[in-house]
C-alpha positions in Angstrom: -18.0 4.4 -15.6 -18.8 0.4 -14.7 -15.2 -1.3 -14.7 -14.8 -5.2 -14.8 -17.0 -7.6 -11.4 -15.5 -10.1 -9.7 -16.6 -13.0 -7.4 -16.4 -13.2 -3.4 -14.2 -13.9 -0.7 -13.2 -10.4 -1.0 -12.1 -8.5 2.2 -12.3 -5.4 1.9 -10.9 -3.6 4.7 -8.0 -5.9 4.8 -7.0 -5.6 1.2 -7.5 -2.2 1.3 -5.6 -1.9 4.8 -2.7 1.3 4.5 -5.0 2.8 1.2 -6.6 5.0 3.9 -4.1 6.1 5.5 -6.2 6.7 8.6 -9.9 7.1 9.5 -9.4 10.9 8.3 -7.6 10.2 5.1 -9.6 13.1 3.2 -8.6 10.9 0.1 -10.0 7.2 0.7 -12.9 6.0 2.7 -13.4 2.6 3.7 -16.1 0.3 5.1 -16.7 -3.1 5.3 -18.2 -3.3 2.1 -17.0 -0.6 0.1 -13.4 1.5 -0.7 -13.4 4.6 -2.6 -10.1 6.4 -3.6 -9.9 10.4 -5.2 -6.5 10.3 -6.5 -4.7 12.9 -9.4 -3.2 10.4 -12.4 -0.9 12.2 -15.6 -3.8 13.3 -17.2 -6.1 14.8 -14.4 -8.2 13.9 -11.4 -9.2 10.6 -10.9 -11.6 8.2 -8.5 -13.0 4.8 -8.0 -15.3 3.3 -5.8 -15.1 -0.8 -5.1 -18.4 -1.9 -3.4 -19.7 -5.5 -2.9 -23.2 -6.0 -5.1 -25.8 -9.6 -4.9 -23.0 -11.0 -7.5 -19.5 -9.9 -6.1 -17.5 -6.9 -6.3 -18.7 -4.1 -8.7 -15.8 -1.7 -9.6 -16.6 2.5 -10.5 -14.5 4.5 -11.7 -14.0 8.1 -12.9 -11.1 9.4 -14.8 -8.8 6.8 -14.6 -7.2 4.8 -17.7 -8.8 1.6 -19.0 -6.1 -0.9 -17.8 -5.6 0.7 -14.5 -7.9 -1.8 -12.7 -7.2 -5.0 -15.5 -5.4 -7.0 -12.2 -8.3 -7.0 -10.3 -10.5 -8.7 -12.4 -9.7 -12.4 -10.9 -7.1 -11.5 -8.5 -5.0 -14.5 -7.3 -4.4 -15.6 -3.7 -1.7 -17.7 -4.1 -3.8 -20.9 -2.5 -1.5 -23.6 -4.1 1.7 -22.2 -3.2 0.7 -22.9 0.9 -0.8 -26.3 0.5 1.1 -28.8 2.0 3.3 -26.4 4.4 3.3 -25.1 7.6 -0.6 -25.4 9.0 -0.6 -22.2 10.6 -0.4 -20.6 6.9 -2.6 -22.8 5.6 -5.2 -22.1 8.5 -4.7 -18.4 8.5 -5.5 -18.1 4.4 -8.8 -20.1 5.5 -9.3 -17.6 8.1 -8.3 -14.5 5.7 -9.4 -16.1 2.4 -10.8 -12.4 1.0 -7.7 -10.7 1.5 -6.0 -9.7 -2.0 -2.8 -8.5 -3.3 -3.6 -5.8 -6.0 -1.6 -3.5 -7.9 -2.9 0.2 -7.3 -3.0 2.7 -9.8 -2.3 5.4 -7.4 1.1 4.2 -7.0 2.6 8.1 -6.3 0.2 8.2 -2.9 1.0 5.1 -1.6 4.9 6.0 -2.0 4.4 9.0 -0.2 2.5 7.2 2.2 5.3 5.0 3.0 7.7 7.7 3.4 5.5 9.5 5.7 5.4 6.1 7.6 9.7 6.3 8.2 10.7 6.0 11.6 7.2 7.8 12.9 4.3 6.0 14.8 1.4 5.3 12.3 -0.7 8.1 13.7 2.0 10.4 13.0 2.4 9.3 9.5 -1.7 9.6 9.3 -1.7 13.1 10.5 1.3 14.2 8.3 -0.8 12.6 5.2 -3.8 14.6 6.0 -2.3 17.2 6.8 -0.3 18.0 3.3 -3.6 16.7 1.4 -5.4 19.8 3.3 -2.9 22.1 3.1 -1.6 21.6 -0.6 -3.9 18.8 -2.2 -4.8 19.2 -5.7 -8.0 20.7 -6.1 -11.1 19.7 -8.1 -14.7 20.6 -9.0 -16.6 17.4 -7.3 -14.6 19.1 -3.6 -13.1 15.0 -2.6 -9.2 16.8 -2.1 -6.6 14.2 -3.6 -2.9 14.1 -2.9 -0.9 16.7 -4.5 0.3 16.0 -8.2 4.1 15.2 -8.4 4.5 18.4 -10.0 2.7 20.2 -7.2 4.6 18.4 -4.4 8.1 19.3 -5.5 7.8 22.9 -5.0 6.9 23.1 -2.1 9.8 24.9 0.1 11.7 22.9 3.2 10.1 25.2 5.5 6.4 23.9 4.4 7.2 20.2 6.4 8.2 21.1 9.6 5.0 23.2 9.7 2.8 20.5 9.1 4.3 18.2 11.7 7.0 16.5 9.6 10.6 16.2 9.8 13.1 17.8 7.2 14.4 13.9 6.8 11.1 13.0 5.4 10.3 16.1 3.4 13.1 16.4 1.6 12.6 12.6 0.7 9.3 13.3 -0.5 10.6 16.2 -2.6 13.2 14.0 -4.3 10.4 11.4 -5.2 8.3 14.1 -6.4 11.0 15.5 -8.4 12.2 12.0 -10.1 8.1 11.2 -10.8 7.6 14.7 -12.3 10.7 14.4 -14.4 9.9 10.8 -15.6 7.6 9.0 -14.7 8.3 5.7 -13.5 6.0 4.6 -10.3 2.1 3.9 -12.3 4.2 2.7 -15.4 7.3 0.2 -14.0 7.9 -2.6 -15.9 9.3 -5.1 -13.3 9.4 -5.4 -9.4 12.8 -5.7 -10.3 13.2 -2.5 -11.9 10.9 -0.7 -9.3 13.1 -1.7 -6.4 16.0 -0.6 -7.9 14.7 2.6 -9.0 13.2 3.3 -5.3 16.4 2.3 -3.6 18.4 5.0 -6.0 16.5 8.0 -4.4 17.4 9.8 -1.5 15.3 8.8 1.8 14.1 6.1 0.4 16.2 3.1 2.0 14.9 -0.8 1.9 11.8 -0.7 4.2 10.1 2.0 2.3 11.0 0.5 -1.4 9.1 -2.9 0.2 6.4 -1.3 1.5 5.6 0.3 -2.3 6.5 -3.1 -3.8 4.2 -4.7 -1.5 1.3 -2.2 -1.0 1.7 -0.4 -3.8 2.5 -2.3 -6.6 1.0 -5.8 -6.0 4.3 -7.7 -5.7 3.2 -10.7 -3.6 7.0 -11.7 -2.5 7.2 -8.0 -0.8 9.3 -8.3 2.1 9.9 -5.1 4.3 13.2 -5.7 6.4 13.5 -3.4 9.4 10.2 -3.0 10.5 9.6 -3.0 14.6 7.2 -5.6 14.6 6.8 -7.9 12.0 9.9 -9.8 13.1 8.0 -10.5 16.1 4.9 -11.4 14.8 6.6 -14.2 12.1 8.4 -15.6 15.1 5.5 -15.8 17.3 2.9 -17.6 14.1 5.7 -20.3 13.5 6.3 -20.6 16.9 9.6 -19.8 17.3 12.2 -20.4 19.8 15.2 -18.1 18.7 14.8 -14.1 19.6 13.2 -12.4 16.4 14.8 -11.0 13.7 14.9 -9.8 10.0 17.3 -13.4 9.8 15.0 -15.5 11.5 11.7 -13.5 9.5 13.6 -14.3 6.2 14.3 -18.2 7.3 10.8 -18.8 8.4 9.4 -17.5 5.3 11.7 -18.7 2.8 9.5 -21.7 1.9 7.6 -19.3 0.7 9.5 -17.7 -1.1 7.5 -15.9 -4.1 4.7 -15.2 -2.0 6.7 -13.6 0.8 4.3 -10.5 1.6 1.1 -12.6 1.2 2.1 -14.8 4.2 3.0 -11.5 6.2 -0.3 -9.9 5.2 -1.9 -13.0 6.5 -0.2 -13.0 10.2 -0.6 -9.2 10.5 -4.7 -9.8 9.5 -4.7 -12.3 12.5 -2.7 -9.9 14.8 -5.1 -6.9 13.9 -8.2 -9.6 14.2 -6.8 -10.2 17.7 -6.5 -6.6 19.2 -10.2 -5.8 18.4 
């Protein structure tokens, strides 16, 4: 059914960057003017399709609840908080002015997602994610396979990762998150970044990096900050123009003037990195 329009800049293949995990995510496609997303929600299947129309962005969706796309109806950019700081920030949100920080309601994938992501190279962590989706996705009648349901995720046995390419590290961590979201629910329904983090961190295999990645790509918080990550030390270092080595200390200094909208500045020098490579 029609959800709620809203107006341009809207990027979507950055804001959507890490939804698809990969160019053969079976769940997600994107373009440069459209994302859809098959996903399985507490009570069934679900799907949405964002697409630009003549008068903005027109939101789809099938199957999933009411408020699950109420943030994206005028989604902030946090514009005020950069004026009058550094003018590489300022020029890169000019530059990057579509890209969003949403809240996603298929908060269970995107955890996986990140746990996939743990101490693999991204194309590892996209063929793991297809992988398990083909394998043991949940099935449904329109054929678009979604990401297995909690439920369906923590019984699978230890032997079922290693023959799909991942480590018994990582599966058993995706176990124990399937386990605590089938038990109680807590990922689609968290009531504060506060109380997400702190529920992410208590679970086995899920360490710092991977609780700010969900924060951050997962769960809209804009002051997301993922410590330990191989190269976005680097790249903060190198936009501020740094002269000490990088480092999660030196990341956290450079970015503590913007402190509250942490993730949106690091969303805004990894666009301009990616822009660069192609």
């Amino acid at each position: 059914m029609p959800g709620p329009s809203f107006l341009p800049p809207f990027d979507f293949q950055r804001t959507f960057a890490l939804q698809q995990l990969g160019r053969f995510d079976p769940t997600a496609e994107l373009s440069a003017t459209a994302f859809s997303k098959a996903w399985v929600t507490p009570e069934g299947p679900a799907r949405v399709i964002v697409r630009a129309t003549s008068s903005g962005v027109r939101i789809e969706s099938e199957g999933a609840p009411a408020t699950a796309f109420a943030a994206w109806s005028a989604p902030a950019d946090g514009h005020a908080e950069f004026e009058g700081k550094h003018p590489i920030v300022v020029r890169l949100h000019r530059a990057y002015a579509g890209l969003r920080i949403l809240r996603m309601p298929w908060m269970f994938d995107v955890a996986c997602g990140a746990i996939l992501q743990q101490r693999v190279t991204i194309a590892d962590a996209m063929r793991g994610f297809a992988r398990i989706v083909r394998s043991h996705g949940e099935p449904h009648s329109d054929a678009v396979p979604r990401w297995p349901a909690p439920e369906r995720l923590a019984r699978l046995p230890s032997w079922a990762f290693p023959a799909l390419g991942i480590d018994p590290k990582r599966g058993r961590a995706l176990v124990a998150l399937a386990r605590a979201e089938a038990g109680r629910p807590f990922l689609d329904n968290f009531q504060s970044f506060a109380a997400l983090r702190a529920r992410l961190l208590a679970l086995p295999g899920i360490g710092p990096w991977t609780t700010e990645m969900v924060l951050g790509f997962g769960a809209g918080d804009p002051d997301a900050l993922p410590l330990g990550d191989l190269h976005l030390p680097r790249l903060v270092a190198a936009a501020f123009r740094a002269e000490q080595p990088p480092s999660d200390a030196l990341m956290v200094q450079l970015l503590e003037p913007y402190r509250g909208h942490r993730f949106r500045v690091a969303r805004l020098i990894l666009s301009a990195q990616i822009a660069r490579r192609r």
